[in-house]
Every structure is written in structure tokens, then in C-alpha cells.
DSSP file (Angstrom, degrees, kcal/mol; ACC not computed):
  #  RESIDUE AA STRUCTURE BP1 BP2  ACC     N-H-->O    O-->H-N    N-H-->O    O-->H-N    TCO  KAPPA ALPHA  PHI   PSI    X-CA   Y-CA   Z-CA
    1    1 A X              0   0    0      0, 0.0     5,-0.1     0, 0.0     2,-0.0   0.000 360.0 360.0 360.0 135.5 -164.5   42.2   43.0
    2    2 A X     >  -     0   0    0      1,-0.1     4,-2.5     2,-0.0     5,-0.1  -0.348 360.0-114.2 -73.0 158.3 -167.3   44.9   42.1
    3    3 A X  H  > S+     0   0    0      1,-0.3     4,-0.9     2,-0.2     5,-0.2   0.830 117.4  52.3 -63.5 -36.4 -168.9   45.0   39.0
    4    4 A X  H  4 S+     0   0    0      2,-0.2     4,-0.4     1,-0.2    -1,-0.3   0.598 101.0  61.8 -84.1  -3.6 -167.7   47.8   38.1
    5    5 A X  H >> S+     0   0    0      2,-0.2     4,-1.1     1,-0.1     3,-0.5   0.921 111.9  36.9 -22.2 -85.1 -164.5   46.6   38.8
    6    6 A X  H 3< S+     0   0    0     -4,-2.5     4,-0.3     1,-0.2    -2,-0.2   0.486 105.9  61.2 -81.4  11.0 -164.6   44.1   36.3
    7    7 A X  T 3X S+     0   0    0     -4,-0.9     4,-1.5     1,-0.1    -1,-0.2   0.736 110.4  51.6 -93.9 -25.3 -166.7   45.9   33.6
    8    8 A X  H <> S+     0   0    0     -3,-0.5     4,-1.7    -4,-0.4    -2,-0.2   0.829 112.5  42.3 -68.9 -30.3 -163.2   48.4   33.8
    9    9 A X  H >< S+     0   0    0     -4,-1.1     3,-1.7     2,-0.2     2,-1.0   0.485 117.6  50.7 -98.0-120.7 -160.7   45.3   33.4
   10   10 A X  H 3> S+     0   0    0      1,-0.4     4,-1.5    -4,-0.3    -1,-0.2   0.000 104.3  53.9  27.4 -62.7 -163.0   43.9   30.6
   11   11 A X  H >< S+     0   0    0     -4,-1.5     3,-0.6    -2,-1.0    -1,-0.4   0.925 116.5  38.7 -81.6 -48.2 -163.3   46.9   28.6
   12   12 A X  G X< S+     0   0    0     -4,-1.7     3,-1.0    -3,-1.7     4,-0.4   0.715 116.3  46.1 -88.0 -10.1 -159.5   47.2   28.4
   13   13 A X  G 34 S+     0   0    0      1,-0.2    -1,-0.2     2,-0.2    -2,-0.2   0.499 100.8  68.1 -91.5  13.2 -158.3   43.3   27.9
   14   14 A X  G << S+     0   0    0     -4,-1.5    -1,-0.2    -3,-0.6    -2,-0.1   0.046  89.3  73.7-113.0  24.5 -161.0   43.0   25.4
   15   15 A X  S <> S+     0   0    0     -3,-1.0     4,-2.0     2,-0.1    -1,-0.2   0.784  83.2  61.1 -67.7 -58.9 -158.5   45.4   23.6
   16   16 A X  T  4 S+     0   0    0     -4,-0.4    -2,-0.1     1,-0.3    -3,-0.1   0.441 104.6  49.6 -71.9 -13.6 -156.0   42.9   22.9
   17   17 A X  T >> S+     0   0    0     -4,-0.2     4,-2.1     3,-0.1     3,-1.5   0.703 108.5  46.9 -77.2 -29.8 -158.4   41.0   20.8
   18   18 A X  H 3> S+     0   0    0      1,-0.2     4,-2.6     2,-0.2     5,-0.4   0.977 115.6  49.4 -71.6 -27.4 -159.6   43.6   18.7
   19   19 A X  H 3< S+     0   0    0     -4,-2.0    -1,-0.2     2,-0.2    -3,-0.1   0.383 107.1  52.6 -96.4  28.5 -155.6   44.9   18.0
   20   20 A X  H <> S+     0   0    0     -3,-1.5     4,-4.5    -5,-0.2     3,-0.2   0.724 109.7  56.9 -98.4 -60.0 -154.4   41.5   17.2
   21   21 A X  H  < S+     0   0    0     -4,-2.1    -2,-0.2     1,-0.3     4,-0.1   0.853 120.5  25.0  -7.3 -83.7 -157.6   41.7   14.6
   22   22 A X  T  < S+     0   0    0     -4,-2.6    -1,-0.3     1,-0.3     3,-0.2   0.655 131.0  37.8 -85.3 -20.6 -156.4   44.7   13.0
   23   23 A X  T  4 S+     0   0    0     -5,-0.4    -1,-0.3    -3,-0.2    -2,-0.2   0.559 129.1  19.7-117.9 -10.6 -152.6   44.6   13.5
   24   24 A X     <  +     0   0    0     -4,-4.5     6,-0.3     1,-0.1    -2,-0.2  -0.220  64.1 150.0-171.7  75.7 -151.9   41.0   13.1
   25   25 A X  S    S+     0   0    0     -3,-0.2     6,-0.3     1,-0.2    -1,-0.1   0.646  74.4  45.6 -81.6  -0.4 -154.4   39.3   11.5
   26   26 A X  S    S+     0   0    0     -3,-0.1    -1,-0.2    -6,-0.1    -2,-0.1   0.629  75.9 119.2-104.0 -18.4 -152.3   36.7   10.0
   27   27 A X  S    S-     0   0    0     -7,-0.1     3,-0.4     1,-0.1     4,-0.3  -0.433  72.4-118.9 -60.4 124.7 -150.2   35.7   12.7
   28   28 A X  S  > S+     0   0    0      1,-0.3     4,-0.5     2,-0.1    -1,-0.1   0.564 110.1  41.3 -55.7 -30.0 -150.5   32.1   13.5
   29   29 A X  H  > S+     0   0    0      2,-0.1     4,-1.8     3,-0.1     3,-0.4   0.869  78.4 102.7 -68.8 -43.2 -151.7   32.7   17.1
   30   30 A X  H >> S+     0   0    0     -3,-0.4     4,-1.3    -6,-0.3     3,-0.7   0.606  95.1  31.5   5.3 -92.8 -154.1   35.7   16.5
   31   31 A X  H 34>S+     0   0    0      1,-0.3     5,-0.7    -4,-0.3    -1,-0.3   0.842 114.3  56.0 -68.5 -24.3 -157.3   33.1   16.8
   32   32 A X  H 3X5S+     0   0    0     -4,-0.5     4,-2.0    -3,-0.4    -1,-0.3   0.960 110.3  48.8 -45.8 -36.7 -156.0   30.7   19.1
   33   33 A X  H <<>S+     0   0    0     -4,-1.8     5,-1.1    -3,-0.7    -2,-0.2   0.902 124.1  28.6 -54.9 -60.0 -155.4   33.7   21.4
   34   34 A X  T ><5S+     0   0    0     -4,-1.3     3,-3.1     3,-0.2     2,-0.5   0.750 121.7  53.6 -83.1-114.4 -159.1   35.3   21.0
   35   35 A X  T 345S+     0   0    0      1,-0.3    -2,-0.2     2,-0.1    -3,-0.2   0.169 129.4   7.4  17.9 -63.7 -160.9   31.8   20.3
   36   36 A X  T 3<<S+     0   0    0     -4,-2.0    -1,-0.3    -5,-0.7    -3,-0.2   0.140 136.1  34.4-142.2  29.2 -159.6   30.2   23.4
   37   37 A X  T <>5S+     0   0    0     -3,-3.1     4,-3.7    -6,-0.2    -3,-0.2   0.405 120.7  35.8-137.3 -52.0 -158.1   32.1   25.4
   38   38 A X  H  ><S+     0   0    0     -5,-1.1     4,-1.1    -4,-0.2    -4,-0.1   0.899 126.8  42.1  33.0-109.4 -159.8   35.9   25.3
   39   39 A X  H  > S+     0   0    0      1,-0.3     4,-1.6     2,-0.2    -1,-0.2   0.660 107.6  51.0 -44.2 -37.8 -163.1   34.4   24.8
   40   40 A X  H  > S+     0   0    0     -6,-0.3     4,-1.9     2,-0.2     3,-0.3   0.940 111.2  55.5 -80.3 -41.7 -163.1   31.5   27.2
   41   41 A X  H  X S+     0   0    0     -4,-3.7     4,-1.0     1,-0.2    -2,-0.2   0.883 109.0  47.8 -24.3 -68.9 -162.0   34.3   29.8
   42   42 A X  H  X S+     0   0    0     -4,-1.1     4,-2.6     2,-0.3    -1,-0.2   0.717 108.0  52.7 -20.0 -57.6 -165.1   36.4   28.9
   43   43 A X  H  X S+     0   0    0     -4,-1.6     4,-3.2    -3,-0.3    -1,-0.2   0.897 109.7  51.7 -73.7 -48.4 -167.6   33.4   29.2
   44   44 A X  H  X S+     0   0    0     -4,-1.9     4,-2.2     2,-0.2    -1,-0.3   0.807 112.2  42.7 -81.8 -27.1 -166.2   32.7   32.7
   45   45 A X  H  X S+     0   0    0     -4,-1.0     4,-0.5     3,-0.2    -2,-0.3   0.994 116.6  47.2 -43.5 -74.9 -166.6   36.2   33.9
   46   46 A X  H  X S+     0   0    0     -4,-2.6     4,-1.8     1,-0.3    -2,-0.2   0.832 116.9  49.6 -63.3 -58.0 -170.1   36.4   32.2
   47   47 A X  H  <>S+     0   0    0     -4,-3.2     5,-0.6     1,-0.2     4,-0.4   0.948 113.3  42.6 -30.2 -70.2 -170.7   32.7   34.0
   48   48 A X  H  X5S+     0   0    0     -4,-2.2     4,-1.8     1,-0.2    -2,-0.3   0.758 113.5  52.8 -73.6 -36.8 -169.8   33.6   37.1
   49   49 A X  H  X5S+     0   0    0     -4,-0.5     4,-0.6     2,-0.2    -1,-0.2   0.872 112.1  44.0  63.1-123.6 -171.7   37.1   37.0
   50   50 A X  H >X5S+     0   0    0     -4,-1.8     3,-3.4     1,-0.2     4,-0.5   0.911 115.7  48.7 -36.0 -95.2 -174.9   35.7   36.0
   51   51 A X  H >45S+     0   0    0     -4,-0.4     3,-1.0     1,-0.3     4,-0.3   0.716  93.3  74.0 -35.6 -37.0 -174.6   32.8   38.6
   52   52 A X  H 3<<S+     0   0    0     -4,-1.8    -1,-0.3    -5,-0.6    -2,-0.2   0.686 116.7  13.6 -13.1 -48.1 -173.7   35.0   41.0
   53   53 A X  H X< S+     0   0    0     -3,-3.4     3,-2.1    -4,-0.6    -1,-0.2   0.101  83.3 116.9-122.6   7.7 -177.7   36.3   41.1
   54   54 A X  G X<  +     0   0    0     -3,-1.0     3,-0.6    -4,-0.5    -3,-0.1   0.595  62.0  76.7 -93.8   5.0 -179.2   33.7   39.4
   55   55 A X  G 3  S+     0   0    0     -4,-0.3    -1,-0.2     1,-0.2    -3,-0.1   0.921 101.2  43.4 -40.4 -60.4 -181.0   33.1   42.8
   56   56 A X  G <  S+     0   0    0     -3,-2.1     2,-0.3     2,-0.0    -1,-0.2  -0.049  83.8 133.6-103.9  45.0 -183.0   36.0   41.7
   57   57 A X    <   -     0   0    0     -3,-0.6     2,-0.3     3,-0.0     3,-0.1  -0.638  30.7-174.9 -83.7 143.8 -183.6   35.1   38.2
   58   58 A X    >   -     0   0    0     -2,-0.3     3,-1.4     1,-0.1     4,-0.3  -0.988  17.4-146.6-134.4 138.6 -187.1   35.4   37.1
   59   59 A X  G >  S+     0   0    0     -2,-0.3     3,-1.2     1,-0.3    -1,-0.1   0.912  99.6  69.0 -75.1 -29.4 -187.8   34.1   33.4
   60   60 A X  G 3  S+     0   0    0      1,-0.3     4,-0.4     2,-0.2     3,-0.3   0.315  72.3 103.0 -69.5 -17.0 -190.3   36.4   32.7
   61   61 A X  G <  S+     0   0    0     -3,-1.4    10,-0.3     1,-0.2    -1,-0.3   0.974  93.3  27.4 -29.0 -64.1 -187.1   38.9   32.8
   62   62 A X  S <  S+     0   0    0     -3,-1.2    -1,-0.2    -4,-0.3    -2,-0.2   0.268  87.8 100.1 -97.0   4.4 -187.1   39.1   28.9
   63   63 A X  S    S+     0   0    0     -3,-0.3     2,-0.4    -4,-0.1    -1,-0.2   0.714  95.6  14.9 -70.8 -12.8 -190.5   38.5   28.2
   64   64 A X  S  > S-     0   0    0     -4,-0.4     4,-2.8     1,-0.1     5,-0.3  -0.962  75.6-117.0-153.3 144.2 -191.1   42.7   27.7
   65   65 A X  H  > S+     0   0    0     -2,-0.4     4,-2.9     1,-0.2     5,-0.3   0.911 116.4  60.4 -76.8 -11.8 -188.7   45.4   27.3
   66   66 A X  H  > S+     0   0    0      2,-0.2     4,-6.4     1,-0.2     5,-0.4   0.992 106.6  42.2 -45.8 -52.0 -190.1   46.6   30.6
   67   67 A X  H  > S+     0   0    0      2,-0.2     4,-5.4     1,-0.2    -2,-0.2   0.917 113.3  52.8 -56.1 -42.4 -189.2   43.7   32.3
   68   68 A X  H  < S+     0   0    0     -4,-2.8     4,-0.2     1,-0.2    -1,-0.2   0.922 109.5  55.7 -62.1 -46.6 -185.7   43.7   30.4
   69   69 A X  H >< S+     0   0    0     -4,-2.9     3,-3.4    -5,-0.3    -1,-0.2   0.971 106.6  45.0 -27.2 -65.6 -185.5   47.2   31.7
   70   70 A X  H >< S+     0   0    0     -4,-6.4     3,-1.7    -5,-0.3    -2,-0.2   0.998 108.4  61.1 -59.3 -51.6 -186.0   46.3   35.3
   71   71 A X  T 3< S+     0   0    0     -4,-5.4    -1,-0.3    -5,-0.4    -2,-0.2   0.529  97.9  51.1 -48.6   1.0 -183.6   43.5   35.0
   72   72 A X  T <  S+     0   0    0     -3,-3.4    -1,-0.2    -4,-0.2    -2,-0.1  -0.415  80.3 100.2-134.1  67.7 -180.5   45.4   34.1
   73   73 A X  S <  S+     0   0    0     -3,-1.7     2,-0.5     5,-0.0    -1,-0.1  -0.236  70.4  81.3-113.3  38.2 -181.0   47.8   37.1
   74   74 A X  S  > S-     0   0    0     -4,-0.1     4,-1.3     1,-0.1     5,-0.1  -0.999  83.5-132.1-136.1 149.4 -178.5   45.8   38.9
   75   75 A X  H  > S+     0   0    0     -2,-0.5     4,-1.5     2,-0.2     5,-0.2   0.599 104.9  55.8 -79.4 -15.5 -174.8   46.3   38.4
   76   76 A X  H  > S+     0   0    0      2,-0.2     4,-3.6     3,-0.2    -1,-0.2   0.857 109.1  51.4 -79.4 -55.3 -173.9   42.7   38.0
   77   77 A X  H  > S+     0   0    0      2,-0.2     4,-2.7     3,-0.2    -2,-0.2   0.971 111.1  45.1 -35.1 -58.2 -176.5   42.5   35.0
   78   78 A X  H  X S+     0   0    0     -4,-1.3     4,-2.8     1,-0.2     5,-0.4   0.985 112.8  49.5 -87.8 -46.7 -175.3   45.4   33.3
   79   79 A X  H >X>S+     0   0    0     -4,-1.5     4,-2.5     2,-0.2     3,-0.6   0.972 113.9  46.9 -35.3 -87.7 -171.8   44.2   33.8
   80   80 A X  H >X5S+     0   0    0     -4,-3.6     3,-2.0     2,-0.2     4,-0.5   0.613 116.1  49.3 -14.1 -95.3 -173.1   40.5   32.3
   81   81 A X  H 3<5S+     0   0    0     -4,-2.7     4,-0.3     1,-0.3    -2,-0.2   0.491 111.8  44.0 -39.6 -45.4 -174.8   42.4   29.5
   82   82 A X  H XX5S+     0   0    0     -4,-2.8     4,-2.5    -3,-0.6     3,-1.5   0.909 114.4  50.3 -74.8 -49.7 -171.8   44.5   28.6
   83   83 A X  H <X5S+     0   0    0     -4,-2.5     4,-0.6    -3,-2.0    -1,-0.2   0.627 106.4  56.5 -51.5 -11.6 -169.5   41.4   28.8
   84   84 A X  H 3<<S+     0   0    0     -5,-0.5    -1,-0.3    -4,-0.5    -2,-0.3   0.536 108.7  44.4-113.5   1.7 -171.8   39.5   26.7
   85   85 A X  H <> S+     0   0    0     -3,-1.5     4,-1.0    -4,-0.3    -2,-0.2   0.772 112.7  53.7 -71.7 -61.7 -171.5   42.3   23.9
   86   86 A X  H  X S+     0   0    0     -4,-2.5     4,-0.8     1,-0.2    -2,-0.2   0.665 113.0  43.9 -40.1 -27.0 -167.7   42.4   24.4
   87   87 A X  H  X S+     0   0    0     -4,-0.6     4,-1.4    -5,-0.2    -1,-0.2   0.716 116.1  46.5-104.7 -36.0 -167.6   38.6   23.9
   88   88 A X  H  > S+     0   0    0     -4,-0.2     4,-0.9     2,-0.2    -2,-0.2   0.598 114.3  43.1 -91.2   1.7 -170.0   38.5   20.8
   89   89 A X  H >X S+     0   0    0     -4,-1.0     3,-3.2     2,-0.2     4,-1.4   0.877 113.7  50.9 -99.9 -61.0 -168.6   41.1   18.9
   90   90 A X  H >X S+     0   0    0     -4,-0.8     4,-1.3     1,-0.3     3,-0.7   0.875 114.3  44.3 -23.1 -67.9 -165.2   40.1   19.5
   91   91 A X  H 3< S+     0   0    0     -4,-1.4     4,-0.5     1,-0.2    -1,-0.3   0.876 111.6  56.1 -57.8 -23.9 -165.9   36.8   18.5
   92   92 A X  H << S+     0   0    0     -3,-3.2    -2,-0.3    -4,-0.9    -1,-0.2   0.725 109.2  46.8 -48.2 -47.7 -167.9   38.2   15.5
   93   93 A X  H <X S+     0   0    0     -4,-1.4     4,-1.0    -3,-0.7    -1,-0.2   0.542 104.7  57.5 -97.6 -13.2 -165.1   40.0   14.4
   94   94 A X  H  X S+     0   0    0     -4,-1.3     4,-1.3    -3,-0.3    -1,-0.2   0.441  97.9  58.6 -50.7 -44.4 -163.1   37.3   14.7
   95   95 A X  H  > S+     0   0    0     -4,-0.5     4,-0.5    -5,-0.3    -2,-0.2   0.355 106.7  61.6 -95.4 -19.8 -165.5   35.2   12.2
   96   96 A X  H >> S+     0   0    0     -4,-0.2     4,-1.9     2,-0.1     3,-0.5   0.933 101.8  45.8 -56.5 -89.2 -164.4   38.3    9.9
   97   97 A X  H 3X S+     0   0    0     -4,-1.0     4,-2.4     1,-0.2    -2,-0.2   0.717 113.9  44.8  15.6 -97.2 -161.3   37.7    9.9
   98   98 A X  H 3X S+     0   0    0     -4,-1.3     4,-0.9     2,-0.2    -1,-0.2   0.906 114.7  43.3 -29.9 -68.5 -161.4   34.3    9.3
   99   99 A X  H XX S+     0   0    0     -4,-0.5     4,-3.3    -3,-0.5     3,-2.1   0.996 108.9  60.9 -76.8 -49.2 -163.8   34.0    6.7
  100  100 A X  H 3<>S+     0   0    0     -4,-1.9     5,-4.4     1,-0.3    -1,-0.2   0.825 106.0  49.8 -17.6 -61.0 -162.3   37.1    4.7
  101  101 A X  H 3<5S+     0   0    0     -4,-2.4    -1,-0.3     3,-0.2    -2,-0.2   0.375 101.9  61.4 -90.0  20.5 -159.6   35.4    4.4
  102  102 A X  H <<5S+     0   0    0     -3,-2.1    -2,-0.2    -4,-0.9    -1,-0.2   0.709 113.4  34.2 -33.1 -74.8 -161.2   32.5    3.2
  103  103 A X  T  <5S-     0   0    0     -4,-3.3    -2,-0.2     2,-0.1    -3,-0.1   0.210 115.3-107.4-117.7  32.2 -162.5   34.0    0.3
  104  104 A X  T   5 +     0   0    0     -5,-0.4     2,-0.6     1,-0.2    -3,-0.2   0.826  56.1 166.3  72.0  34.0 -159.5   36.5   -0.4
  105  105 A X      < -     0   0    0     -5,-4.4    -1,-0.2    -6,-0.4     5,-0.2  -0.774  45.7 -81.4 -74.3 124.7 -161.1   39.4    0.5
  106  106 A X     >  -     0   0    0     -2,-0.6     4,-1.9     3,-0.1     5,-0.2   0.309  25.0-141.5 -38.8 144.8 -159.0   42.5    1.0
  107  107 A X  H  > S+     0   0    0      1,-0.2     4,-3.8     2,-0.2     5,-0.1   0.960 110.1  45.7 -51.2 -48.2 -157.1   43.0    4.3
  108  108 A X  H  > S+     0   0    0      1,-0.3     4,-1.6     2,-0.2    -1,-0.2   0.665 108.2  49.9 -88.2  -0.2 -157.9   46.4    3.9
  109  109 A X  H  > S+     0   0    0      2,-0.2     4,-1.0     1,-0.1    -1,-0.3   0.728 121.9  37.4 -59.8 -52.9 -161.7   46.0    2.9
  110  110 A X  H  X S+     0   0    0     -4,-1.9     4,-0.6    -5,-0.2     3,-0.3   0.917 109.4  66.0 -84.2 -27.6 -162.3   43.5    6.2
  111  111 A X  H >X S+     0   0    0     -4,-3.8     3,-4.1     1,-0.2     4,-0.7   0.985  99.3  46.0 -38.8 -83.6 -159.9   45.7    8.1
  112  112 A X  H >X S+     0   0    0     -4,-1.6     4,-1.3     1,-0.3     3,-0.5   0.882 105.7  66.2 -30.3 -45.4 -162.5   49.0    8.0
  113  113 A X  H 3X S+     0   0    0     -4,-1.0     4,-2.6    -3,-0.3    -1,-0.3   0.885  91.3  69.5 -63.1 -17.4 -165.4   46.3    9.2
  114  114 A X  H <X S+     0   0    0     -3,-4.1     4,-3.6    -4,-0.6     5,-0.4   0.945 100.2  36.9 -58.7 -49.8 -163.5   45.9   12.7
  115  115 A X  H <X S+     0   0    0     -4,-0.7     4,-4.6    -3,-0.5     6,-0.3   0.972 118.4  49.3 -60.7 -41.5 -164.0   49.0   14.4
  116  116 A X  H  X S+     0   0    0     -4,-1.3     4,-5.1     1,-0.2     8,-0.5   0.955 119.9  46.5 -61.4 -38.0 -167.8   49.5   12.9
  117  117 A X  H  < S+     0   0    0     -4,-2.6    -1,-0.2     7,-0.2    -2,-0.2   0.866 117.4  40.4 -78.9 -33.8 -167.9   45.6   14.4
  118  118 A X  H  < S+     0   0    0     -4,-3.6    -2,-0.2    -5,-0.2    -1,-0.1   0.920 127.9  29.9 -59.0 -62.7 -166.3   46.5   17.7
  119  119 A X  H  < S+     0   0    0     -4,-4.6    -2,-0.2    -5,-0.4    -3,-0.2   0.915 138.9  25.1 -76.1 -36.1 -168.0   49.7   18.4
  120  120 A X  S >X S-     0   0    0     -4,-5.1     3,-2.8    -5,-0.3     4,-0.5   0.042  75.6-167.7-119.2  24.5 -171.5   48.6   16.4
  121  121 A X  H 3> S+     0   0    0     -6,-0.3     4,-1.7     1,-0.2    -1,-0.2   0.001  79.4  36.2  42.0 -83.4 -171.6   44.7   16.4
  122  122 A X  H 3> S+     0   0    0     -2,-0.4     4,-2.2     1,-0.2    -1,-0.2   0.877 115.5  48.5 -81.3 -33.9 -174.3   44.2   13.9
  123  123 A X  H <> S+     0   0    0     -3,-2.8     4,-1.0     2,-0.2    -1,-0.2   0.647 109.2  60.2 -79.5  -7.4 -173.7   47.0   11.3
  124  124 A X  H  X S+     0   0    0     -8,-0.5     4,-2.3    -4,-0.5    -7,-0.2   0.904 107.7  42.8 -67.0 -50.9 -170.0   45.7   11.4
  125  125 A X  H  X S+     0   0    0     -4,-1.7     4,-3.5     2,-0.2     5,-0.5   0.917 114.8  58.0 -58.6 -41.7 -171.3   42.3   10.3
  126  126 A X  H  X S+     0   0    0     -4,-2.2     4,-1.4     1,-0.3     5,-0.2   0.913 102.7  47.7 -57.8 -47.8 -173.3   44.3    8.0
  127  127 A X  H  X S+     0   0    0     -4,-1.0     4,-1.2     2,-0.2    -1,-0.3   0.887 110.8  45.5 -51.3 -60.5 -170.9   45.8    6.5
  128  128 A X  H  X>S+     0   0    0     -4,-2.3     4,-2.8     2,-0.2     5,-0.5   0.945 107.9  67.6 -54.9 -51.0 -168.4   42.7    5.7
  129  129 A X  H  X5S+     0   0    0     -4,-3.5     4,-1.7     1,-0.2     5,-0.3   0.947 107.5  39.1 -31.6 -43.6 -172.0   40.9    4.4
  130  130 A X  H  X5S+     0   0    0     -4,-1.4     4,-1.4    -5,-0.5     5,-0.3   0.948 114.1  46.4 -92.6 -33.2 -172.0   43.3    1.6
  131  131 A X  H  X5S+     0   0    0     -4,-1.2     4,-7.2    -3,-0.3    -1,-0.2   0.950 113.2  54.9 -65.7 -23.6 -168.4   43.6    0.7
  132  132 A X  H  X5S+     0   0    0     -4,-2.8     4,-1.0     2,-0.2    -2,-0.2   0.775 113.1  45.8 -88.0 -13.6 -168.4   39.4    0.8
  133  133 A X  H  X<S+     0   0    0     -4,-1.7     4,-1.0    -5,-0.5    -1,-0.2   0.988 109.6  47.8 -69.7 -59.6 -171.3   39.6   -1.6
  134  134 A X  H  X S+     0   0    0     -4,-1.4     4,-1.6    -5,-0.3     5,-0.3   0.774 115.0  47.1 -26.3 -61.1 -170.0   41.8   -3.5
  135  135 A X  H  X S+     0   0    0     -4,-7.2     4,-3.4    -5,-0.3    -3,-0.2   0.978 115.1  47.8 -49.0 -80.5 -166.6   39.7   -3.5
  136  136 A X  H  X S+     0   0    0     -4,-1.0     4,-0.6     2,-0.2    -2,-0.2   0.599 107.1  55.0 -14.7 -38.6 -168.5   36.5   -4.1
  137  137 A X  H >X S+     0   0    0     -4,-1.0     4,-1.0     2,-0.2     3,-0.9   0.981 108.9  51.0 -79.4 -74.1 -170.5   38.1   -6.9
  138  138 A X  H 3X S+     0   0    0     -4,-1.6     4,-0.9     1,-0.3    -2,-0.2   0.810 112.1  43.6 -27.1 -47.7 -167.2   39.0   -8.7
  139  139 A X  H 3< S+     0   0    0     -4,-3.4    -1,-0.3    -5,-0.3    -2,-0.2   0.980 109.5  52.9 -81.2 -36.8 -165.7   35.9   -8.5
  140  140 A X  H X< S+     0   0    0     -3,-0.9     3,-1.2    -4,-0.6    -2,-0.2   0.907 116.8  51.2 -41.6 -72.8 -169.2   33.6   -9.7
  141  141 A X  H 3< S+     0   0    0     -4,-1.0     2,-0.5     1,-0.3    -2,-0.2   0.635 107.5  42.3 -68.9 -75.0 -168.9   36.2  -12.6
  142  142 A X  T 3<        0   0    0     -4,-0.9    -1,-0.3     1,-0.3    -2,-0.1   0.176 360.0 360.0 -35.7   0.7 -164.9   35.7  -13.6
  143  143 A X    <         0   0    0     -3,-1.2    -1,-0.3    -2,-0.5    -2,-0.2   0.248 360.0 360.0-108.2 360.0 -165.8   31.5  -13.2
């Protein structure tokens, strides 16, 4: 299968975690689903991917963003790279979830962080960090 092949199938079964997220976060399967089944999918694309070229791995890849440049002029790279975003945010967002409801934080307050977390990974996280402070604070206070 071409890379771009699988960067196409990716981008739409790495749907079905993010709308279990948002439409049924409480349903007892939800993280088994993404956790281990999702994720562990991901990881074995990304594996096999990477290994795939890792013939022509040079360490010195990531040592400069020149180098990081050159390295994702192959399609199997950018495919890796893009799988390995799909798989950390998803799991990221996942680790919302979870901990939100943890410490009672509103559905619909961790809800909003999903998309920001899907589409902008770290300013999703950023975003639940401040509301779970914010939560947090409120409850030290009320203690």
C-alpha cells in the first residue's frame, strides 16, 4: 500500500476516536476502543512505516531543522509524521477525557478542548490545563 494510501485511511479511522470523545465519552468502551485498539493500530502503521526505510536512517536527521526538513521529503516520512500526530493527539485527547472526569470537570468545558486538541494538539492541552486549574483552584478554595 502507498503512503498516501494509508495517510487517506488514517485520517478517516482516526475519526472514530475523536467522535466516541465527543459523542460518547462515558460509555464503558470509549477508552478501551481508542487505548487499545485505535492506538495500537496507529503505532503498527507508524512501526511498520518507519521500518520500512529505517535502512536509510541517518541520526543526524533531527539534529537541525534543515536536516528535519530533508528528512520528511519522502512520502513514507510524512505519512510516519502525520500518523504520529494522529496518534498523539488522539491519545492526548483521550487523557482529557479521562482526567476531566476525574476531577468533575464539565462535559461541556472538556468537550470544546477536543476539536482545538484534534486539530491543534498542544493548544488543545492548553486549553483543558487552564480550565483544570481553574477547576482545581475552585475546589482547594470551597475545602
Amino acid at each position: 500500500m502507498e503512503a498516501a494510501q494509508i495517510f487517506s485511511i488514517c485520517n478517516q479511522v482516526i475519526l472514530l476516536g475523536w467522535v466516541l470523545l465527543i459523542f460518547l465519552p462515558n460509555w464503558k468502551y470509549t477508552q478501551t476502543i481508542i487505548l487499545n485498539g485505535l492506538l495500537v493500530l496507529f503505532a503498527c502503521i507508524y512501526a511498520f512505516l518507519i521500518l520500512k526505510d529505517i535502512g536509510n536512517f541517518n541520526p543526524e536527521s533531527f539534529s537541525t531543522l534543515a536536516n528535519v526538513k530533508a528528512l520528511f521529503q519522502n512520502d513514507n516520512a510524512i505519512a510516519a509524521g502525520w500518523i504520529h500526530y494522529l496518534a498523539f493527539d488522539l491519545f492526548v485527547g483521550t487523557y482529557i477525557v479521562k482526567k476531566s472526569r476525574e476531577i468533575g470537570l464539565s462535559r461541556v468545558l472538556y468537550t470544546i478542548t477536543l476539536p482545538f486538541t484534534f486539530m491543534f494538539g498542544p493548544m488543545g492541552y492548553l486549553l483543558f490545563f487552564i480550565f483544570k486549574t481553574i477547576k482545581t483552584k475552585t475546589l482547594n478554595e470551597t475545602n
